[in-house]
Each structure stands twice: as structure tokens, then as C-alpha cells.
N, C-alpha and C positions, 0 to 999 in steps of 0.2 A: 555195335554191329560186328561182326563175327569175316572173318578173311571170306568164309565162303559167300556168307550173304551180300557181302560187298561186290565180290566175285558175279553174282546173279546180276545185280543189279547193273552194272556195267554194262552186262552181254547183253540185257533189256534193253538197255538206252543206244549202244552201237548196233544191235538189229531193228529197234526203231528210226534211228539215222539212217541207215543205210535204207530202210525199206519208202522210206519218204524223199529219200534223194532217187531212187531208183523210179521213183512214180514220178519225179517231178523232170524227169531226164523223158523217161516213158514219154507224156504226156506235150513234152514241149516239142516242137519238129527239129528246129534249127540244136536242139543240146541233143535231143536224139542223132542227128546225122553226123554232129559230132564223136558223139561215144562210138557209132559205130563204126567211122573211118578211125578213131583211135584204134578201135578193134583189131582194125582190118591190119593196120601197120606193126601195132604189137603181135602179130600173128604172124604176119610176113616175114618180121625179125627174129622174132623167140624160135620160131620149129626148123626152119635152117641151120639156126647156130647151137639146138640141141641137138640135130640129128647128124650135125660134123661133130660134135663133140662123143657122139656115139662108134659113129662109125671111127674118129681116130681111137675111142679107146678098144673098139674089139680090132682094130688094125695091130697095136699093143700086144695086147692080150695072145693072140694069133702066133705072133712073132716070138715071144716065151716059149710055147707050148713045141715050137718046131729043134 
């Protein structure tokens, strides 16, 4: 088997996993209300601490320019 076709085959079997884990989260209540308060605190987390990360660097950036 060839790098690519292994390549293929891979990305077949990890978007079959995911797509049967993703029905089986779907489907269930109590995994669903899980993922989605995961959601909800990775979401909480990540967009704060990109959007200081933003604004310190055009604070930066700013600061050069003057």
C-alpha cells in the first residue's frame, strides 16, 4: 500500500469514528448535556484569553508605530 493510500484509509476510519461517536453523544441525553456544557466552558475560556491576547498585541504593535 502506497503512503497515499494509507493516507486515505486513515482519514476513512478517523471520520467514521468521529461520525459514530458524534451520533452516539447526539443521541444519548445525559453525553449530550455533557458535550455541551464542555462547550459552553471551552468557549468561556478560549474567546477571553484570545481576545486579550489580541488586544495586548495591537496595544504593541500601537506603541512601535508612535
Amino acid at each position: 500500500m502506497t503512503d497515499s493510500g494509507a493516507r486515505t484509509v486513515a482519514n476513512i476510519a478517523l471520520a467514521t469514528a468521529g461520525v459514530a461517536a458524534a451520533y452516539v453523544i447526539i443521541t444519548t441525553p445525559p453525553l449530550r448535556r455533557l458535550a455541551l456544557r464542555a462547550a459552553r466552558v471551552w468557549l468561556g475560556v478560549t474567546v477571553p484569553v484570545y481576545l486579550a491576547s489580541q488586544i495586548r498585541t495591537a496595544w504593541v504593535e500601537s506603541a512601535r508605530a508612535a
